[in-house]
C-alpha positions in Angstrom: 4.8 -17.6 34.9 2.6 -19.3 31.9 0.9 -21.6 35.0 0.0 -18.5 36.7 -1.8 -16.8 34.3 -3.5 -20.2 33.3 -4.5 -20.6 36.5 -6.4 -17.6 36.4 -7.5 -17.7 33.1 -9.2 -20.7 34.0 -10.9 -19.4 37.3 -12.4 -16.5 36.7 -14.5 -14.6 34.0 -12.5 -11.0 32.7 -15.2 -8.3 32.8 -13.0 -5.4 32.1 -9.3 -5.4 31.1 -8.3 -1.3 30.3 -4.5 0.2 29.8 -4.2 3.1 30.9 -0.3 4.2 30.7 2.4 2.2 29.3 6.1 3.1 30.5 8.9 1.6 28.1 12.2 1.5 28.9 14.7 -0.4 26.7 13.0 -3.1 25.5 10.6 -3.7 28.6 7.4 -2.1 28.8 5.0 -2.0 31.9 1.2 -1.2 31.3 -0.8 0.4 34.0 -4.8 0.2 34.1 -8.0 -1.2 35.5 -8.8 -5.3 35.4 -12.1 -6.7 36.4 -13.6 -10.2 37.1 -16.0 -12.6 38.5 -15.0 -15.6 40.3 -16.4 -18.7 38.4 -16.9 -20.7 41.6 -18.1 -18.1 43.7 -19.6 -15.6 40.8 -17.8 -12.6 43.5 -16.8 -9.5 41.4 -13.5 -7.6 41.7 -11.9 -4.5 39.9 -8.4 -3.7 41.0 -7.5 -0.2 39.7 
């Protein structure tokens, strides 16, 4: 999993990175919310709600 998120630290620049819920259950929580980016190669845009 730690290559994974390297792999995207390292590709794209975070614009926008808001929670919006968290859900706990135990001890595992799960975060809902909003993430935005541009693409370093391609300087695209994406926000995934």
């Amino acid at each position: 999993m730690p290559k994974f998120f390297e792999a995207i630290a390292n590709s794209v620049q975070t614009t926008a990175f808001t929670p919006h819920e968290f859900i706990a259950q135990a001890d595992t929580v799960v975060s809902t919310g909003d993430y935005g980016c541009t693409v370093n190669t391609t300087g695209k845009t994406a926000l995934t709600p």
